[in-house]
PASEBA-1860 file (N, C-alpha, C; in nm, 3 decimals):
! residues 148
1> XXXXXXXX> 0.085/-0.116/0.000/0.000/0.000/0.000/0.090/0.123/0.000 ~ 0.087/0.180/-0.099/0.143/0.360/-0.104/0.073/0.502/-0.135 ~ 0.103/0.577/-0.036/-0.006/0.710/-0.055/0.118/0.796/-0.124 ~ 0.077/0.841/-0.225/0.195/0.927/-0.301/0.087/1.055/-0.315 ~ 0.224/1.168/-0.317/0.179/1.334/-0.354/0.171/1.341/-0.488 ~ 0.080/1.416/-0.560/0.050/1.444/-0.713/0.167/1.550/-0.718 ~ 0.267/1.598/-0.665/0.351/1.700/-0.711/0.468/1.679/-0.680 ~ 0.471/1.608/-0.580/0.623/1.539/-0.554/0.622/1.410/-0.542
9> XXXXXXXX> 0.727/1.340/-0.595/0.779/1.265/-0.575/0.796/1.139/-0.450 ~ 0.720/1.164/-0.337/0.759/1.113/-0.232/0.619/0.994/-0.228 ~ 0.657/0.882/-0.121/0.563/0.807/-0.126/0.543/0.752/0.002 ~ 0.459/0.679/0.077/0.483/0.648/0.210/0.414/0.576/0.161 ~ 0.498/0.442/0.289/0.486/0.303/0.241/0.493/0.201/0.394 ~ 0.381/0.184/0.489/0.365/0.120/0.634/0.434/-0.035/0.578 ~ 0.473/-0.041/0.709/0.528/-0.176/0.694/0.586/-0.244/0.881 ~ 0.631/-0.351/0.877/0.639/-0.415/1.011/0.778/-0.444/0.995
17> XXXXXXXX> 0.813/-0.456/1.149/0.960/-0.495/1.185/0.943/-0.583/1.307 ~ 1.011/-0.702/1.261/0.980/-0.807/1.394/1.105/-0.850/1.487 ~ 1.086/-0.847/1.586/1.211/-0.860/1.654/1.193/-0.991/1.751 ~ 1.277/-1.082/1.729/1.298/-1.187/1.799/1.388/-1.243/1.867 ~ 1.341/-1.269/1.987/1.418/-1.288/2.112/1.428/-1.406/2.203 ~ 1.490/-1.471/2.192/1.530/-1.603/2.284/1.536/-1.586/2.444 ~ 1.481/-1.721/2.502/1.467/-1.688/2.624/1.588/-1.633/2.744 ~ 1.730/-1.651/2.613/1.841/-1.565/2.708/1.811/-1.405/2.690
25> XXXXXXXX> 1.778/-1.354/2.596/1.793/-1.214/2.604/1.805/-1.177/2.467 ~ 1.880/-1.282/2.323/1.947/-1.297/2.228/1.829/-1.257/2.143 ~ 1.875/-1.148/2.018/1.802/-1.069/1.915/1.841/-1.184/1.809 ~ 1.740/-1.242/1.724/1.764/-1.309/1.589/1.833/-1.150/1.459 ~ 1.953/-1.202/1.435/1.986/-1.056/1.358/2.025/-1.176/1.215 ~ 1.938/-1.116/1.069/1.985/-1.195/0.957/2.109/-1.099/0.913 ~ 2.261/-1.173/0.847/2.340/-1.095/0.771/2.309/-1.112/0.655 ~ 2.313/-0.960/0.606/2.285/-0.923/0.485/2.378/-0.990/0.364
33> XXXXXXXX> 2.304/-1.059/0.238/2.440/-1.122/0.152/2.488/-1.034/0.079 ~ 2.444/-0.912/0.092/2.570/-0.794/0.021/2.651/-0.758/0.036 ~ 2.650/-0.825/0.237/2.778/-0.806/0.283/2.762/-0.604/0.372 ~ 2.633/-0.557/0.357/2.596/-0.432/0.428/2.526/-0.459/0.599 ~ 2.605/-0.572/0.665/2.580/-0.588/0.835/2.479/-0.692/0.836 ~ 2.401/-0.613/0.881/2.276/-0.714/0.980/2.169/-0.643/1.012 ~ 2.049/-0.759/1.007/1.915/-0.645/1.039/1.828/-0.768/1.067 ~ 1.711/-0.694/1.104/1.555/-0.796/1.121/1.461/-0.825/1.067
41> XXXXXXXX> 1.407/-0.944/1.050/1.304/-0.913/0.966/1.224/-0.814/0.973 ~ 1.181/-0.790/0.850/1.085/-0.662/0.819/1.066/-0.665/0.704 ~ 0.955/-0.553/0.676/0.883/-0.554/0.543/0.746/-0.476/0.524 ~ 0.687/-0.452/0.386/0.590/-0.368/0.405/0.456/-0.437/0.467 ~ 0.385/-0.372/0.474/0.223/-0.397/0.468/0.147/-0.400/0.302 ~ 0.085/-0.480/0.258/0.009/-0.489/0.124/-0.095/-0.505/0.161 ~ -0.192/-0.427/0.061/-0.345/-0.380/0.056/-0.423/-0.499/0.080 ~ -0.517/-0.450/0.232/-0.569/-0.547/0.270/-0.506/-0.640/0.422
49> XXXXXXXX> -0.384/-0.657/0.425/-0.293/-0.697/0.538/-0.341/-0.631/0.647 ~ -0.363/-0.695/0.779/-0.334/-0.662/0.934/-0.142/-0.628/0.905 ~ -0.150/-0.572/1.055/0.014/-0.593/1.079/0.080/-0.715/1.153 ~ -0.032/-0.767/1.215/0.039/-0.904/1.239/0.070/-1.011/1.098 ~ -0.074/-0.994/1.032/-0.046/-1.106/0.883/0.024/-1.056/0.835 ~ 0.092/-0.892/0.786/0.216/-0.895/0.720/0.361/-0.959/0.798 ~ 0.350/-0.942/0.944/0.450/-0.977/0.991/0.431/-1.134/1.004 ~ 0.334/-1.211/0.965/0.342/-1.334/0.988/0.389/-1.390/0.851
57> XXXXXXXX> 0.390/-1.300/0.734/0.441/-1.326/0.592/0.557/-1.327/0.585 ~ 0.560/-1.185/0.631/0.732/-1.163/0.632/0.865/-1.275/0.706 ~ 0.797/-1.324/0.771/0.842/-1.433/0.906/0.869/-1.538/0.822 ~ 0.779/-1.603/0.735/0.798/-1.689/0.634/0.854/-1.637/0.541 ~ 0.837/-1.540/0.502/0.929/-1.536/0.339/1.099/-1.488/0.357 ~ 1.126/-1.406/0.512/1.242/-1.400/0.522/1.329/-1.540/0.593 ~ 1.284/-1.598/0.692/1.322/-1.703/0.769/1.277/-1.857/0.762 ~ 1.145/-1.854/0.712/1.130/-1.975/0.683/1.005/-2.077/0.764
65> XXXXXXXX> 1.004/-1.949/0.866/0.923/-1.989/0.972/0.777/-1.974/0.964 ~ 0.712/-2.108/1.014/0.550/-2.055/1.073/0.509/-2.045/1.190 ~ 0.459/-1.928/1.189/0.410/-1.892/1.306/0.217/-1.860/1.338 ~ 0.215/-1.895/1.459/0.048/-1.831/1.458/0.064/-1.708/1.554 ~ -0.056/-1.590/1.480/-0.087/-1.509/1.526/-0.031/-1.420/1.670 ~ -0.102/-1.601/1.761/-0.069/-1.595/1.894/0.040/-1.547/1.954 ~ 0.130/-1.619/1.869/0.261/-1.585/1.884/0.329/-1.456/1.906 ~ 0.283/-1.367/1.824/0.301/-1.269/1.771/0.264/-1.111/1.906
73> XXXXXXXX> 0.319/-1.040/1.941/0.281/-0.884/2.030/0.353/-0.774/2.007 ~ 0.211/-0.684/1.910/0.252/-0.585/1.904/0.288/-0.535/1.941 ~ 0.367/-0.400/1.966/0.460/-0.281/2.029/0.402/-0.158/2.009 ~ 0.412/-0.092/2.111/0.375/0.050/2.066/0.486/0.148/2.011 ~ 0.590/0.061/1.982/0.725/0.131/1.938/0.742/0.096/1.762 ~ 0.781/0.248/1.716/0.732/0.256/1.566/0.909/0.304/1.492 ~ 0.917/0.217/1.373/1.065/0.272/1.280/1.000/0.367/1.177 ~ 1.103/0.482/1.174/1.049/0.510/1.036/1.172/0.537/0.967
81> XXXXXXXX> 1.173/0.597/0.852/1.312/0.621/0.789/1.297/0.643/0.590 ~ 1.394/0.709/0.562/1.363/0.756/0.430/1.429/0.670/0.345 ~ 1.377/0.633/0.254/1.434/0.533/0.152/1.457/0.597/0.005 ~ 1.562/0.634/-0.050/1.566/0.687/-0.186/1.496/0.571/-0.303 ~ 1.484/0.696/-0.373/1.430/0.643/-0.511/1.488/0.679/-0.616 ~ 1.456/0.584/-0.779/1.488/0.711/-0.888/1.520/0.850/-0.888 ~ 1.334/0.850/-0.883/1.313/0.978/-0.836/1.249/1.025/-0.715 ~ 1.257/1.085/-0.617/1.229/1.101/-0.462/1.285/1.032/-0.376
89> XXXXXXXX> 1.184/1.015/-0.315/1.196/0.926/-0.162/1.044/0.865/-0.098 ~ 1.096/0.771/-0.042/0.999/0.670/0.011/1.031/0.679/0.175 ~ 0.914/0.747/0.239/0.936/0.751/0.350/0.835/0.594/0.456 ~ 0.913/0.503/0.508/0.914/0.448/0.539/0.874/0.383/0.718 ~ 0.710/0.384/0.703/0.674/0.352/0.867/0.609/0.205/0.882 ~ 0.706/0.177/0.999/0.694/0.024/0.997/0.676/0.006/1.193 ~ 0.531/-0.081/1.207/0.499/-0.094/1.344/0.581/-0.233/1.422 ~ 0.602/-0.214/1.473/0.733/-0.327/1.578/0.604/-0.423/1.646
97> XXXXXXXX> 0.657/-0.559/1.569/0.606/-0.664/1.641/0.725/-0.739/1.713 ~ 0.687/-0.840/1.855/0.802/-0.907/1.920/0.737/-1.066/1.898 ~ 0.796/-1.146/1.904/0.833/-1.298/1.944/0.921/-1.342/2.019 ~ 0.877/-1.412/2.115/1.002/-1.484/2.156/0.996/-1.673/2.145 ~ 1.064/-1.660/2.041/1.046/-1.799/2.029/1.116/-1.824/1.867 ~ 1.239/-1.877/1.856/1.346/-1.898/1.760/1.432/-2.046/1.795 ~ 1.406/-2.141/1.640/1.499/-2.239/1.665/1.579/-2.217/1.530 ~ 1.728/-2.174/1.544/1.825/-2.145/1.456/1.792/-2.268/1.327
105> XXXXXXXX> 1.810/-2.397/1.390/1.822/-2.489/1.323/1.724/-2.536/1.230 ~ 1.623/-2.420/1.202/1.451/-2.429/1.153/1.464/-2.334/1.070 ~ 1.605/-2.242/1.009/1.549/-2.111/0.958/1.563/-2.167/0.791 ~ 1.491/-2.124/0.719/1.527/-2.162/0.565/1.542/-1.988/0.505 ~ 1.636/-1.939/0.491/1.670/-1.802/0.487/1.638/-1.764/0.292 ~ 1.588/-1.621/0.293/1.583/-1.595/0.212/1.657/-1.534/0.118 ~ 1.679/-1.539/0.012/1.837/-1.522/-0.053/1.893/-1.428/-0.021 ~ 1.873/-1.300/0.038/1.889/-1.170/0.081/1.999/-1.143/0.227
113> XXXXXXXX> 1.975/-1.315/0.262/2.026/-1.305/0.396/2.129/-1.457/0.362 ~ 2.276/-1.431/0.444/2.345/-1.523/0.407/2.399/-1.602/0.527 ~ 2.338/-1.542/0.655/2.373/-1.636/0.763/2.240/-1.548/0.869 ~ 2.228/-1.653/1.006/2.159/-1.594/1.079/2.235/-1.599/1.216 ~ 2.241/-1.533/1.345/2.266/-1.556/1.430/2.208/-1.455/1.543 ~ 2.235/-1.568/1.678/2.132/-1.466/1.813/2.228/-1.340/1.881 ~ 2.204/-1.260/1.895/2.312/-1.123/1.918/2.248/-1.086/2.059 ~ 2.356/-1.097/2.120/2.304/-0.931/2.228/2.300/-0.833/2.158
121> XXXXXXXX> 2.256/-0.674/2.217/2.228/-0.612/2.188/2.397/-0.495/2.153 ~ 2.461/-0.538/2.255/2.558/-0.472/2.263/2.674/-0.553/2.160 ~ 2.641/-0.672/2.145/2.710/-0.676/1.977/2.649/-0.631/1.806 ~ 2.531/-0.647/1.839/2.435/-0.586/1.780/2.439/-0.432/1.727 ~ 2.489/-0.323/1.814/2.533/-0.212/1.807/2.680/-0.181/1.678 ~ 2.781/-0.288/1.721/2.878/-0.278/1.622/2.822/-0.364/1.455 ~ 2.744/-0.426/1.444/2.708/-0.531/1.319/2.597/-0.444/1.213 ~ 2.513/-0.360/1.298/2.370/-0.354/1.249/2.409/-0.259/1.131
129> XXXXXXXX> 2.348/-0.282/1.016/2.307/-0.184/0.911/2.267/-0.072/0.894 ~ 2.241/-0.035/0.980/2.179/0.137/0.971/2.144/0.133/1.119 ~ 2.218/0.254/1.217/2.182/0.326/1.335/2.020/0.292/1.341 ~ 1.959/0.325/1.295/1.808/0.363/1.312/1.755/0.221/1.368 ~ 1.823/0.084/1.319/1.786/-0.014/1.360/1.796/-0.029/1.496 ~ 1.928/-0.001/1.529/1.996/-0.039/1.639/1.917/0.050/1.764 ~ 1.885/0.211/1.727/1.813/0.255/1.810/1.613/0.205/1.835 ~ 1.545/0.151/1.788/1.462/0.094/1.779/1.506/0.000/1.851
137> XXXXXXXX> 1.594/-0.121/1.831/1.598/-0.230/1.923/1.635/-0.211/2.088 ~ 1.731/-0.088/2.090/1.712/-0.049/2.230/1.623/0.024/2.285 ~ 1.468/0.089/2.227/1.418/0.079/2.285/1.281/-0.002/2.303 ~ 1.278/-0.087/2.214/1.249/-0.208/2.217/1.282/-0.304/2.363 ~ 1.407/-0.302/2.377/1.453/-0.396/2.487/1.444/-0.341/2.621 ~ 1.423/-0.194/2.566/1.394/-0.111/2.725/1.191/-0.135/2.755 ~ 1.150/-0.142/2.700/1.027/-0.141/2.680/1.000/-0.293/2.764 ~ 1.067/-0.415/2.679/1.032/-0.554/2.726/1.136/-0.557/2.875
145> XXXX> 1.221/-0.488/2.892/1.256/-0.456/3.069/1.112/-0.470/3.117 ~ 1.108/-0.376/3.118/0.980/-0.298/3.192/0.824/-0.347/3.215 ~ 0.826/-0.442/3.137/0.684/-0.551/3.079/0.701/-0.654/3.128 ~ 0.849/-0.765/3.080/0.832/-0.882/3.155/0.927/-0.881/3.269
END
């Protein structure tokens, strides 16, 4: 789904970011096969999608995994961020879902990603692909402090 301006160039485009966490503390982070760090699943929303069913797509089409619904708790913590284009920019808002529940040995990765592994957060900081991630996941992890 994209709402674009008739005069500029720009487009906004919702989408989900899922963050998954093992019962030590450990963030599922996929490396990128371009060789540009590490990140989480994520992805847009398409017309018609909840944000859990996109994030339950995305879950499968990046990792391999099925999951139900259940599984799945939203966040009230939101990414956003600008994505170039041709021409413009694609500004980019994506609602934070959590899981906790990852078996490495279950992931069937999508070509995009060339290894997976569980990170603290504080290795996580030196690996991740773009700042913006890394700040989202801490406060993400400050959030699930505070909850469980």
């Amino acid at each position: 789904m994209y709402l674009t301006h008739p005069y500029q160039h720009i487009r906004i485009r919702p989408g989900v970011f899922v963050l998954i966490r093992d019962k030590m503390g450990r963030y599922l982070m996929l490396e990128r096969s371009d060789g540009h760090g590490f990140e989480f699943v994520k992805g847009g929303v398409e017309i018609g999608e909840s944000f859990k069913d996109a994030a339950l797509r995305e879950i499968k089409e990046e990792i391999g995994m099925r999951v139900t619904p259940n599984n799945l708790i939203e966040l009230t913590v939101t990414l956003s961020f600008r994505f170039p284009l041709k021409e413009g920019y694609e500004i980019r808002i994506y609602k934070g879902i959590f899981m906790e529940k990852i078996d490495l040995e279950a992931l069937v990765l999508d070509r995009f990603f060339s290894s997976a592994k569980l990170m603290q957060l504080d290795e996580i900081s030196k690996l991740i692909s773009f700042p913006e991630y890394y700040k989202v996941m801490k406060e993400v992890d400050e959030l699930l402090k505070k909850k469980f």
